[in-house]
N, CA, C and O atoms as a GROMACS GRO file, in nm:
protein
  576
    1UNK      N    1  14.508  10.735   7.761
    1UNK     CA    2  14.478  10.605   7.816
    1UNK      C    3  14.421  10.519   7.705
    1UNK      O    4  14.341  10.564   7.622
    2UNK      N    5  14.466  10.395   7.708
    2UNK     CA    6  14.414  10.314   7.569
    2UNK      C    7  14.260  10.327   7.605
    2UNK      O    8  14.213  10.378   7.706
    3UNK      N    9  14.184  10.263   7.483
    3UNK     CA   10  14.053  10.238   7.486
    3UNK      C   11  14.048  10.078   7.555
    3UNK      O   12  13.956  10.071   7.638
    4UNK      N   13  14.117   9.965   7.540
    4UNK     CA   14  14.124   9.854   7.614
    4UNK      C   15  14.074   9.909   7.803
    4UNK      O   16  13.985   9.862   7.875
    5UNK      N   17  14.160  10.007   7.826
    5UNK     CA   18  14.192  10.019   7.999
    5UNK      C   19  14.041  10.088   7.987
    5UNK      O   20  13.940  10.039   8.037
    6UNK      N   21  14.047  10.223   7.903
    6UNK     CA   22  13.884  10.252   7.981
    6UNK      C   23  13.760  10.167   7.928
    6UNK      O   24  13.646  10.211   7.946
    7UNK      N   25  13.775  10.078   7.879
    7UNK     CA   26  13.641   9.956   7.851
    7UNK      C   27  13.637   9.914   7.972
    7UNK      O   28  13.534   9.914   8.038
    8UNK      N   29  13.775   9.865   8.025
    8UNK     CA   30  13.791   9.761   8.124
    8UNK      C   31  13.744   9.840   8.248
    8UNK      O   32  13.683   9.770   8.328
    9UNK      N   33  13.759   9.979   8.285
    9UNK     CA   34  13.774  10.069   8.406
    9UNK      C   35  13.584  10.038   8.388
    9UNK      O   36  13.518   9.970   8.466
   10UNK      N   37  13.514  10.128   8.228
   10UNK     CA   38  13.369  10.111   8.279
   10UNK      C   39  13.320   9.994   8.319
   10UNK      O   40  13.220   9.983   8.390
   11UNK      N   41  13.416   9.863   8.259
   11UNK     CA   42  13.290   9.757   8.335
   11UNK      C   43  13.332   9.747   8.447
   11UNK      O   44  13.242   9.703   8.519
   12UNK      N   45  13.438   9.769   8.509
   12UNK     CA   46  13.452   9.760   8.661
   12UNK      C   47  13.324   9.799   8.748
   12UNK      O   48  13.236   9.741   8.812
   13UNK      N   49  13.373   9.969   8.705
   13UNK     CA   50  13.281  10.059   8.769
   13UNK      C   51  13.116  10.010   8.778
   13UNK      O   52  13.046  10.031   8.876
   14UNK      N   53  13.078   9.953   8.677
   14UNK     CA   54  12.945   9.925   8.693
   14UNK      C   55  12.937   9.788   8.727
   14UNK      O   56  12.819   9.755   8.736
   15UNK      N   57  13.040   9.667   8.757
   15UNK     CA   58  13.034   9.557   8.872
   15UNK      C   59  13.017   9.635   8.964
   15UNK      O   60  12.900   9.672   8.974
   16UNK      N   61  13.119   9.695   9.071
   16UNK     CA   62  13.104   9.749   9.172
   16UNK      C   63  13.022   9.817   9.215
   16UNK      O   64  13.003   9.814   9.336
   17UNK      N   65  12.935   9.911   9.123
   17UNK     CA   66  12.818   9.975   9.143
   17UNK      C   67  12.660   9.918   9.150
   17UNK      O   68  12.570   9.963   9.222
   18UNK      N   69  12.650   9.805   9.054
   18UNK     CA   70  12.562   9.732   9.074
   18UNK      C   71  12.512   9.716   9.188
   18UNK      O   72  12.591   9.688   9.278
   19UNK      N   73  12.358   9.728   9.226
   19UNK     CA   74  12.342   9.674   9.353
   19UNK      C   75  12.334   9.771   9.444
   19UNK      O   76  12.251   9.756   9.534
   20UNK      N   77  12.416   9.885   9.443
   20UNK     CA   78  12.461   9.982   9.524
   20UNK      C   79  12.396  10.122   9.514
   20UNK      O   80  12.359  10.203   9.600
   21UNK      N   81  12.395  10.123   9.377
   21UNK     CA   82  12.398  10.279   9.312
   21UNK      C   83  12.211  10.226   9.240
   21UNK      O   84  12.178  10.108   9.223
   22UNK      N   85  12.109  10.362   9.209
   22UNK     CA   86  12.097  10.304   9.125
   22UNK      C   87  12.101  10.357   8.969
   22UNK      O   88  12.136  10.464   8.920
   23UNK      N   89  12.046  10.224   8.907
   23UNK     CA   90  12.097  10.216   8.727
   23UNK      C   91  12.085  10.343   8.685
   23UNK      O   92  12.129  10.351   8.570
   24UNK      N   93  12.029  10.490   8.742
   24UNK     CA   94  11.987  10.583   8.669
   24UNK      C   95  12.140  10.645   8.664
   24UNK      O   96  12.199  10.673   8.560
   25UNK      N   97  12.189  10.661   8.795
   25UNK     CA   98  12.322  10.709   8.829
   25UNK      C   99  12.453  10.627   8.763
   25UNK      O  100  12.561  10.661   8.715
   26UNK      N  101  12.406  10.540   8.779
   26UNK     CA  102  12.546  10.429   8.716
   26UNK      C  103  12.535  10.483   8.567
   26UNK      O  104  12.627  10.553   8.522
   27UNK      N  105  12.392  10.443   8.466
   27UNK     CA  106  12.375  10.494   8.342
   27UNK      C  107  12.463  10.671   8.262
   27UNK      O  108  12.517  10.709   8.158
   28UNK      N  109  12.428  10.720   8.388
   28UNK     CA  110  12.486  10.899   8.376
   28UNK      C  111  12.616  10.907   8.383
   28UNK      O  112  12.694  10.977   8.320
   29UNK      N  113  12.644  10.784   8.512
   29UNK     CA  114  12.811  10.832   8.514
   29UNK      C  115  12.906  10.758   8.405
   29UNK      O  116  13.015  10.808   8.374
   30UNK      N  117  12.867  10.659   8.358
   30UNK     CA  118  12.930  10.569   8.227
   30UNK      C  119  12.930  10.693   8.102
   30UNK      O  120  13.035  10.733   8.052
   31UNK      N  121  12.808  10.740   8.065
   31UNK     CA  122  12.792  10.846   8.030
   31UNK      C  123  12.895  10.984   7.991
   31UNK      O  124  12.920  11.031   7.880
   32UNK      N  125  12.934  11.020   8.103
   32UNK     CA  126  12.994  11.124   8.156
   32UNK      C  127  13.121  11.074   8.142
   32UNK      O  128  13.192  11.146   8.071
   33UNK      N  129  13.173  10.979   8.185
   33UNK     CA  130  13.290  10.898   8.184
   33UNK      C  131  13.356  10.854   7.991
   33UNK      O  132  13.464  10.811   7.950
   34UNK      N  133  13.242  10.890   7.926
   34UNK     CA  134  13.286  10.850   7.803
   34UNK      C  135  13.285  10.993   7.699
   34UNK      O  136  13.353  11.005   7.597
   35UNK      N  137  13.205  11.079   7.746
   35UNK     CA  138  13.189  11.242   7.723
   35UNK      C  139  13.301  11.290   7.607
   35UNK      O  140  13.420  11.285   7.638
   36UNK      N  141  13.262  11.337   7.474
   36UNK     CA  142  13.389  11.401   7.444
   36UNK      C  143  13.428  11.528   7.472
   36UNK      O  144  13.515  11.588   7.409
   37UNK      N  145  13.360  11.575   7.574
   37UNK     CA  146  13.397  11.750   7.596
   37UNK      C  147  13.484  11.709   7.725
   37UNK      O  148  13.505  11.807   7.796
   38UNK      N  149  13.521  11.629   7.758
   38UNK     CA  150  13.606  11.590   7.875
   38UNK      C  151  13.779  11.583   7.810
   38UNK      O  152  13.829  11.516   7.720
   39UNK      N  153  13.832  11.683   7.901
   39UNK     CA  154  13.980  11.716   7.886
   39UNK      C  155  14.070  11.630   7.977
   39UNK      O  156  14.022  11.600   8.087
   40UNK      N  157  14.216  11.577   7.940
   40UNK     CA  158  14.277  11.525   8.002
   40UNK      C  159  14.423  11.592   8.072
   40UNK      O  160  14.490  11.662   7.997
   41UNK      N  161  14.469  11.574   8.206
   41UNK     CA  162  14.532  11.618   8.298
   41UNK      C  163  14.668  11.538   8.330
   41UNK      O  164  14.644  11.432   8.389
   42UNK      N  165  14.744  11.550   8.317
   42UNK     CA  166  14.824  11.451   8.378
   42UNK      C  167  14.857  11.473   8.503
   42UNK      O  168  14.898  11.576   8.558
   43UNK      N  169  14.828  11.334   8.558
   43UNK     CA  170  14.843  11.314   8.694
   43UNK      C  171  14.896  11.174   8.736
   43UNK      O  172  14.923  11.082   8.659
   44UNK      N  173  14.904  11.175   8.867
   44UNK     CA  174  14.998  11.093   8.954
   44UNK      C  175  14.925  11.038   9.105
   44UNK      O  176  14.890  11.125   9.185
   45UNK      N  177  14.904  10.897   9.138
   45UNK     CA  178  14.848  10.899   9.233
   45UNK      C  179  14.962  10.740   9.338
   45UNK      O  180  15.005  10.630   9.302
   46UNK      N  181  14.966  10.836   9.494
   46UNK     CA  182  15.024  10.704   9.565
   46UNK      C  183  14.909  10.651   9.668
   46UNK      O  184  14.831  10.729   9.722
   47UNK      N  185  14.907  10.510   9.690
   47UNK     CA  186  14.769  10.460   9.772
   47UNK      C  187  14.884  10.355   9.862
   47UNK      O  188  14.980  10.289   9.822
   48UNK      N  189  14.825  10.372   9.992
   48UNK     CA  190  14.868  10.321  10.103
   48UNK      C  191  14.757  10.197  10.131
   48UNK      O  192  14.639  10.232  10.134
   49UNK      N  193  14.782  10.085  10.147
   49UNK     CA  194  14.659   9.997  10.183
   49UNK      C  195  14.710   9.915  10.363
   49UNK      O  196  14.821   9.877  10.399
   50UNK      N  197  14.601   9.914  10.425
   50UNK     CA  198  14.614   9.784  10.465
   50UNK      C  199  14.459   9.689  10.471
   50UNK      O  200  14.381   9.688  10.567
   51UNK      N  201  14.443   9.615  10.343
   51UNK     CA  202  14.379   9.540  10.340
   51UNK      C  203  14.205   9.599  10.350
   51UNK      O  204  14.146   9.586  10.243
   52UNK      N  205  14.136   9.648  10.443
   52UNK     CA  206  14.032   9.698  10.448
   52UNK      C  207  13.969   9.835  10.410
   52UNK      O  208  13.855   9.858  10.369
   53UNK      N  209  14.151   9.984  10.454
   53UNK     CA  210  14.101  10.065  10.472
   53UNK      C  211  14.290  10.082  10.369
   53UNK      O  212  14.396  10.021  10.381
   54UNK      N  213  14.242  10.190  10.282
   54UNK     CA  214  14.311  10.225  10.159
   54UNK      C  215  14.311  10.393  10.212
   54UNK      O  216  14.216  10.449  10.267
   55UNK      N  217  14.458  10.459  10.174
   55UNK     CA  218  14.450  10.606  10.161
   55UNK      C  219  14.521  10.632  10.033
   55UNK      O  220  14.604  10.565   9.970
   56UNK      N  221  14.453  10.776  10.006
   56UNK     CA  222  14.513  10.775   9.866
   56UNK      C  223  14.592  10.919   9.850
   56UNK      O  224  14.536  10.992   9.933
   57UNK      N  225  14.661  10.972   9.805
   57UNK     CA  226  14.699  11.118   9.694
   57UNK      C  227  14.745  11.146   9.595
   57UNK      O  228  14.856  11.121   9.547
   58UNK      N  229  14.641  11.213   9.550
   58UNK     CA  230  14.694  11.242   9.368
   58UNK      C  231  14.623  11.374   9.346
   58UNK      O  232  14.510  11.420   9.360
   59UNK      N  233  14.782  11.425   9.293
   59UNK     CA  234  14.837  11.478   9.232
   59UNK      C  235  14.860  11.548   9.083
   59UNK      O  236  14.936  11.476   9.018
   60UNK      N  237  14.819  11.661   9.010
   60UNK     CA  238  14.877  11.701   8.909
   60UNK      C  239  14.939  11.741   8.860
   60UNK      O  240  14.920  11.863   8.864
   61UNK      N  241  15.053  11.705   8.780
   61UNK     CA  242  15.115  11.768   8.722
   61UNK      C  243  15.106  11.908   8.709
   61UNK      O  244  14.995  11.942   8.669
   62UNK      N  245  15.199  12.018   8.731
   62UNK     CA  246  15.118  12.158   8.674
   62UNK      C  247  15.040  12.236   8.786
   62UNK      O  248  15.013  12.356   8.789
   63UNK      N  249  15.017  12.156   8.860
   63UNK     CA  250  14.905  12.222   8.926
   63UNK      C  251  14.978  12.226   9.108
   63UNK      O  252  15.078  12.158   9.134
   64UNK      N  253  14.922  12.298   9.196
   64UNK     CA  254  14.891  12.284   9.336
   64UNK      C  255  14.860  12.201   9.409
   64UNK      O  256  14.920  12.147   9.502
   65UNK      N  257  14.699  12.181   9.340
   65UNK     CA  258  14.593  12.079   9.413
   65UNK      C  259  14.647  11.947   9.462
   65UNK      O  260  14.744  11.888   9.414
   66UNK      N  261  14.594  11.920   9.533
   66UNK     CA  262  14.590  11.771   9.625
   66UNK      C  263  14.505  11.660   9.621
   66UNK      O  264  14.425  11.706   9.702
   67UNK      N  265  14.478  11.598   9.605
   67UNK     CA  266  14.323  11.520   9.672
   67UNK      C  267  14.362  11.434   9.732
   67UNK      O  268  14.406  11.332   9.679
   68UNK      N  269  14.357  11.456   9.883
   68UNK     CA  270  14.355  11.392   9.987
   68UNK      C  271  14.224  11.265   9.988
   68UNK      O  272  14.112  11.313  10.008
   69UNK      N  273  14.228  11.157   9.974
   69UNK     CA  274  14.112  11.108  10.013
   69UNK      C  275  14.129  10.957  10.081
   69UNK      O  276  14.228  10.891  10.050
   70UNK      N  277  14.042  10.909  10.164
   70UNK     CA  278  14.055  10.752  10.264
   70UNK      C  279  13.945  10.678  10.242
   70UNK      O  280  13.845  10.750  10.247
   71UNK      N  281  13.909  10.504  10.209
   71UNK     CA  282  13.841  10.436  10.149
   71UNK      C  283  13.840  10.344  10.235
   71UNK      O  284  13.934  10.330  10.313
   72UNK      N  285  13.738  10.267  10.236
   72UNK     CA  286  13.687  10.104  10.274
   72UNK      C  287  13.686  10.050  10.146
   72UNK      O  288  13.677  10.126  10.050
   73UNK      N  289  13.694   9.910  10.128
   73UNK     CA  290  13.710   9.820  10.074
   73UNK      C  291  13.827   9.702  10.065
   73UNK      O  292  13.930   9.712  10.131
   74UNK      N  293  13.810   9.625  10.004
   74UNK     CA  294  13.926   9.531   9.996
   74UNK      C  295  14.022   9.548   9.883
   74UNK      O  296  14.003   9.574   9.764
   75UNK      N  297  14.132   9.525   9.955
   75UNK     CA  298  14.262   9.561   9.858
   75UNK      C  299  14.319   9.486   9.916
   75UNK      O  300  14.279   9.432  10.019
   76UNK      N  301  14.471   9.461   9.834
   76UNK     CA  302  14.619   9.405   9.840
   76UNK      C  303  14.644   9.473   9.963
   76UNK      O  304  14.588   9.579   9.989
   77UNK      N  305  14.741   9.405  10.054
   77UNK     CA  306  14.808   9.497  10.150
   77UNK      C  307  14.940   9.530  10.109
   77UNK      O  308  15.021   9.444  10.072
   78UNK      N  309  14.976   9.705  10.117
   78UNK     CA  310  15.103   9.734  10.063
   78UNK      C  311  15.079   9.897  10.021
   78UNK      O  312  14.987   9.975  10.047
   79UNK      N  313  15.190   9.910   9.954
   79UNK     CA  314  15.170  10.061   9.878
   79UNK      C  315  15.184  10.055   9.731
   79UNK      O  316  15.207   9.947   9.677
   80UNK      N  317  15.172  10.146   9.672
   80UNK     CA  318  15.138  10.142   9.525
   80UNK      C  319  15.158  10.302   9.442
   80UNK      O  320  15.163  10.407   9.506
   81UNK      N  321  15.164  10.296   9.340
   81UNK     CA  322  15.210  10.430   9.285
   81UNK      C  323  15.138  10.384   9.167
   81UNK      O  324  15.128  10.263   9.147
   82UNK      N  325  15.084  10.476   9.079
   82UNK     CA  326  15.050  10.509   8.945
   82UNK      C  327  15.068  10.655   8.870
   82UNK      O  328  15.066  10.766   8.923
   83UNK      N  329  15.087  10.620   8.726
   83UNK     CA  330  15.109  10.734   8.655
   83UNK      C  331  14.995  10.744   8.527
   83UNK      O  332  15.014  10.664   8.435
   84UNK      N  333  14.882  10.835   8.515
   84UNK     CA  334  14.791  10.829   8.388
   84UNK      C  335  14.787  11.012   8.392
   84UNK      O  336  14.868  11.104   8.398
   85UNK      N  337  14.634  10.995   8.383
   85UNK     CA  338  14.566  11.118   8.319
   85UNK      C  339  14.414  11.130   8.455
   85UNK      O  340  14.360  11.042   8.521
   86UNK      N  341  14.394  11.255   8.448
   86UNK     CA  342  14.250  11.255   8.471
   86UNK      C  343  14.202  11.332   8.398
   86UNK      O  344  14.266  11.420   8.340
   87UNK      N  345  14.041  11.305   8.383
   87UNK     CA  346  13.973  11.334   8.266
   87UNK      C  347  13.850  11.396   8.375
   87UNK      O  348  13.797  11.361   8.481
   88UNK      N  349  13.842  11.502   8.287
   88UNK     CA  350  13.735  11.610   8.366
   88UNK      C  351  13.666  11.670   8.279
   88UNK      O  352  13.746  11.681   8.186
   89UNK      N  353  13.561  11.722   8.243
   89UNK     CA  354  13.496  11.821   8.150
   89UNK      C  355  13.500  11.995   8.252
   89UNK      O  356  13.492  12.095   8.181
   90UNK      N  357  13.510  12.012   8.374
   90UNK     CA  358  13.552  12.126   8.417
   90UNK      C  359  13.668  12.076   8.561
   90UNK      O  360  13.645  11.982   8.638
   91UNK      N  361  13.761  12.146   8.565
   91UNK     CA  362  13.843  12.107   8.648
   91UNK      C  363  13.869  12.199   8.763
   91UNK      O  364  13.963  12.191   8.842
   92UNK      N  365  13.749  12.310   8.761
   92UNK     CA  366  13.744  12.403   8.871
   92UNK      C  367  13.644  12.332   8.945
   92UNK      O  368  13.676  12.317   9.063
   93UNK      N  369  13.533  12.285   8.911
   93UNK     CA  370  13.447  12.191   8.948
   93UNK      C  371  13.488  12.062   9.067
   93UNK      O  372  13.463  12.039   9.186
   94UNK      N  373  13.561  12.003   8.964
   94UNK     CA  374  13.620  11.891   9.023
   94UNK      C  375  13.717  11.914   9.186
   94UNK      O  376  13.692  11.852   9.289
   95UNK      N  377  13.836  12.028   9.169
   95UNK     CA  378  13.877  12.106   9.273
   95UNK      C  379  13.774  12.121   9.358
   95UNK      O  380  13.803  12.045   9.450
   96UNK      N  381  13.663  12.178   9.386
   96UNK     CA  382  13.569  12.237   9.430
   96UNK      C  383  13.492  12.162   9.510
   96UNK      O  384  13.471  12.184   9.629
   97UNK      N  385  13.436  12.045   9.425
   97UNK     CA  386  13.300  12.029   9.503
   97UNK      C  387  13.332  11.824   9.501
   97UNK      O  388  13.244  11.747   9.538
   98UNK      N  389  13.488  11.771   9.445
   98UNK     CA  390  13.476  11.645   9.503
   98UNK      C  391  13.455  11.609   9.704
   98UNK      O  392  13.520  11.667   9.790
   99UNK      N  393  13.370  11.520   9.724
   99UNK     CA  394  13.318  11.481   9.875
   99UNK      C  395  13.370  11.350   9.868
   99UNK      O  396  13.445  11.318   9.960
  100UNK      N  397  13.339  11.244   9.754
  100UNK     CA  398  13.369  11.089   9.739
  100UNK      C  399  13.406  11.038   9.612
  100UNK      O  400  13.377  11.084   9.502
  101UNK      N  401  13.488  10.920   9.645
  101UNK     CA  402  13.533  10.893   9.540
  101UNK      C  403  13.543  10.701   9.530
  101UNK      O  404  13.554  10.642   9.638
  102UNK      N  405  13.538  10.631   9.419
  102UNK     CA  406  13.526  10.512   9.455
  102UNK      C  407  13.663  10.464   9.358
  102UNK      O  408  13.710  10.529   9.265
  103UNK      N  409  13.708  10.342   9.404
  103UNK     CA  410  13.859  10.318   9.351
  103UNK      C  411  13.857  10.197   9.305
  103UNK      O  412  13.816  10.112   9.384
  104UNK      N  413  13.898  10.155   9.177
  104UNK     CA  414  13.923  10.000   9.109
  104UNK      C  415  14.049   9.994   9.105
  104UNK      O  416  14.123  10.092   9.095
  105UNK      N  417  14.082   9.889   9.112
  105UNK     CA  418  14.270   9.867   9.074
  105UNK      C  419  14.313   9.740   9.035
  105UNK      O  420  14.241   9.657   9.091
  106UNK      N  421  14.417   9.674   8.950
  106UNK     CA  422  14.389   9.587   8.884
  106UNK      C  423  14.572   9.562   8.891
  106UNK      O  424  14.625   9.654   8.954
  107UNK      N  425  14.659   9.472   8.847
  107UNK     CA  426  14.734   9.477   8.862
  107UNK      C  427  14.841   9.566   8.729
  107UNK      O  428  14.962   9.582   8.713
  108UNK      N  429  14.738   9.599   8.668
  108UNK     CA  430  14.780   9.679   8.548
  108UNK      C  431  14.759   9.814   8.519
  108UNK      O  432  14.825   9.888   8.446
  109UNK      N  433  14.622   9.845   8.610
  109UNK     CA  434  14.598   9.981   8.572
  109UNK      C  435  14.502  10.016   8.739
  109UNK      O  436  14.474   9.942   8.834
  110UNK      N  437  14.478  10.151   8.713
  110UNK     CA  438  14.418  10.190   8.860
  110UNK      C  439  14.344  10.306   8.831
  110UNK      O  440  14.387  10.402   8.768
  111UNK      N  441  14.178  10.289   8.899
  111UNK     CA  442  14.101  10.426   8.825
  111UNK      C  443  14.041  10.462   8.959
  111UNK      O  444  14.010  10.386   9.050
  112UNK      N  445  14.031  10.598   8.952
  112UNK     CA  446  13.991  10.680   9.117
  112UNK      C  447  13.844  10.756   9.004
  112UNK      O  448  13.866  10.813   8.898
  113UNK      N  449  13.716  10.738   9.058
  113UNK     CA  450  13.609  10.803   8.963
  113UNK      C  451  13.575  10.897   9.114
  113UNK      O  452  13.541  10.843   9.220
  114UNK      N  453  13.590  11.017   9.098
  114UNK     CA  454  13.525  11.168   9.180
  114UNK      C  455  13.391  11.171   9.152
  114UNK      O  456  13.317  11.161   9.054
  115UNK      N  457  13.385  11.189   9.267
  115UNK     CA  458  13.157  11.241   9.253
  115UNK      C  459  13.146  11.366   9.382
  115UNK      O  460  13.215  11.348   9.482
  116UNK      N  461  13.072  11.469   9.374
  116UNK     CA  462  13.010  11.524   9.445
  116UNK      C  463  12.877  11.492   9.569
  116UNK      O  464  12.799  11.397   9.566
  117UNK      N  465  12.882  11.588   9.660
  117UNK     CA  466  12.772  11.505   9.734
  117UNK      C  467  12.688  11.440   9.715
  117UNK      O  468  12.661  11.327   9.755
  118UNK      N  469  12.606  11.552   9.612
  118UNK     CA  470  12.501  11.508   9.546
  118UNK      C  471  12.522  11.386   9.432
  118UNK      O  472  12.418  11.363   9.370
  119UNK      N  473  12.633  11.308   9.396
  119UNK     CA  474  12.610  11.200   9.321
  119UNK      C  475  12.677  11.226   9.176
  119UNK      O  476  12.680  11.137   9.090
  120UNK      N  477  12.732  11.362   9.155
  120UNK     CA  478  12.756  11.390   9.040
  120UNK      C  479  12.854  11.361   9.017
  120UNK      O  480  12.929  11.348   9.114
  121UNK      N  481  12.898  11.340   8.903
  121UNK     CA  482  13.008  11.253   8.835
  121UNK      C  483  13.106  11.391   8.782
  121UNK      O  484  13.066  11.476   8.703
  122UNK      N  485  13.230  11.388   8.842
  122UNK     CA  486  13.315  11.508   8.841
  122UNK      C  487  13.423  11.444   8.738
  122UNK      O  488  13.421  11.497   8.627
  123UNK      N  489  13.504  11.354   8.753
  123UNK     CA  490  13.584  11.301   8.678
  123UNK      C  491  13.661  11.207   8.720
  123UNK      O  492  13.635  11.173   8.835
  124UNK      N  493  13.757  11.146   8.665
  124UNK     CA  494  13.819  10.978   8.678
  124UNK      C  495  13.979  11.020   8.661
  124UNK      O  496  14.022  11.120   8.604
  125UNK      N  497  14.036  10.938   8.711
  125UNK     CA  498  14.162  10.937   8.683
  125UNK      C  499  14.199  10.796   8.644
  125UNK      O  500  14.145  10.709   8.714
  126UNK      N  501  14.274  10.756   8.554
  126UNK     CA  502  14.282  10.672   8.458
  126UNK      C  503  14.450  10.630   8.430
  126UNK      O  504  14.503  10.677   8.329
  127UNK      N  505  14.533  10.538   8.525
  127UNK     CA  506  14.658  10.545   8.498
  127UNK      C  507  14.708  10.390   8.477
  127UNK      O  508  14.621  10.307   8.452
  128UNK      N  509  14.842  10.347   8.486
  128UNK     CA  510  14.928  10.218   8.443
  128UNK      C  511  14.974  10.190   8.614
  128UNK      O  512  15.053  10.260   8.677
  129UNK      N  513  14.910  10.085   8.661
  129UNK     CA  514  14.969  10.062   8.806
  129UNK      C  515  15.125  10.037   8.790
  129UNK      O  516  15.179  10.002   8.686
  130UNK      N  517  15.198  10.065   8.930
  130UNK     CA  518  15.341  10.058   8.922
  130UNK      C  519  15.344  10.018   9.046
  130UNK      O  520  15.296  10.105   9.118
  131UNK      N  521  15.384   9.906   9.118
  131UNK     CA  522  15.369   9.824   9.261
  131UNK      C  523  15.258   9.876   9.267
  131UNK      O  524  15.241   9.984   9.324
  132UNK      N  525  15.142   9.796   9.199
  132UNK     CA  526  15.000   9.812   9.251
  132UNK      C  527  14.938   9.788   9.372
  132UNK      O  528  14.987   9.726   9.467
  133UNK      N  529  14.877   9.816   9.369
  133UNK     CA  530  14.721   9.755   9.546
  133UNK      C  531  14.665   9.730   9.428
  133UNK      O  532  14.666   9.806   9.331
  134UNK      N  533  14.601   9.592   9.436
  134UNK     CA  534  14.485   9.526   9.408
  134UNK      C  535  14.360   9.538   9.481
  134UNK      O  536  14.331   9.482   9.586
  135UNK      N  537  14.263   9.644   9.391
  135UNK     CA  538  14.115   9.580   9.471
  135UNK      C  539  13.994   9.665   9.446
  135UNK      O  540  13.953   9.687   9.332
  136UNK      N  541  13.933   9.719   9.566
  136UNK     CA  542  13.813   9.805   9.532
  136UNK      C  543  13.728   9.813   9.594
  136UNK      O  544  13.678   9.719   9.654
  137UNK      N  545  13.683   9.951   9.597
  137UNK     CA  546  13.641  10.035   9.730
  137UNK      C  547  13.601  10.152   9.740
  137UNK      O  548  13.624  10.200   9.629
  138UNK      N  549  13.542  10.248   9.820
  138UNK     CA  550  13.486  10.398   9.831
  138UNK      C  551  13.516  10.457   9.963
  138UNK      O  552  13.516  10.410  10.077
  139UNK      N  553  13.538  10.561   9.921
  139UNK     CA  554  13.550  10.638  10.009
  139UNK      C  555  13.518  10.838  10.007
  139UNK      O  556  13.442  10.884   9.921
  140UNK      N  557  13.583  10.925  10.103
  140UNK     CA  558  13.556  11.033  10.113
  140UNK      C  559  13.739  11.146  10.101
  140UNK      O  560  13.860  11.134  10.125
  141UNK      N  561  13.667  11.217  10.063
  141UNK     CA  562  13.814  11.322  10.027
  141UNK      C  563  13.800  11.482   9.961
  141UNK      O  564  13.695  11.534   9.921
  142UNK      N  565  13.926  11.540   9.961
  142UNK     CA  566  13.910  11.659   9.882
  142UNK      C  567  13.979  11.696   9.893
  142UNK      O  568  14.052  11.668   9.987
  143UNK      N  569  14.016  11.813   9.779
  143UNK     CA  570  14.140  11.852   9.713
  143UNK      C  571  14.178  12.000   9.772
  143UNK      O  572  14.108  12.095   9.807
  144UNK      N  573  14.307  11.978   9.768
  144UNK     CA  574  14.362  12.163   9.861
  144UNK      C  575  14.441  12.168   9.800
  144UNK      O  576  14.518  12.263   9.808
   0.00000   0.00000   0.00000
């Protein structure tokens, strides 16, 4: 993923978080999000919108897993496909113990950031929108 898209993905993430989260958590997950012990995955994600309430699945390459997950926020109404990477520092982890996840999307690129119950920052997926949803939002999910 260029360095342009993930500049652009962290300041998203911390508009949207502002306000919401606080700075200690936002601080950790920017953090974590920039990590060099974090490995990349290729993956694939399709998001269904209508306008308020967004569903998502993605997909890895290579792999089984699923991540089923469904969001509030505002988006484009429509469907959407993307193709990137996700970036994880353990990816048994991530399988395991994602609960929520919060979603930016842009008409160029589209980032899904995983957290655990507890707040922990599991990993991001980072791709090139293709018939995007525009928008941004959180929600709950997990991978089978």
């Amino acid at each position: 993923m260029s360095e342009k898209v993930n500049l652009k993905t962290i300041e998203e993430f911390k508009k949207q978080a502002e306000g919401k989260w606080e700075p200690e958590l936002i601080d950790k997950t920017v953090k974590e999000m920039t990590s060099l012990e974090i490995e990349g995955y290729a993956a694939f994600v399709a998001v269904d919108s209508s306008i308020i309430r967004q569903h998502f699945k993605v997909g890895l390459i290579d792999y089984t897993e699923v991540f089923n997950g469904s969001s509030w926020g505002f988006a484009s109404l429509g469907v959407g496909s993307s193709a990137g990477v996700i970036l994880t520092s353990n990816l048994d982890k991530l399988f395991s113990d994602t609960t929520n996840f919060w979603f930016f999307g842009a008409t160029d690129y589209l980032t899904l950031s995983f957290y655990s119950a507890d707040g922990s920052f599991l990993g991001t997926f980072q791709g090139a929108a293709l018939s995007m949803v525009a928008g941004g939002g959180y929600g709950s999910g997990s991978w089978s």
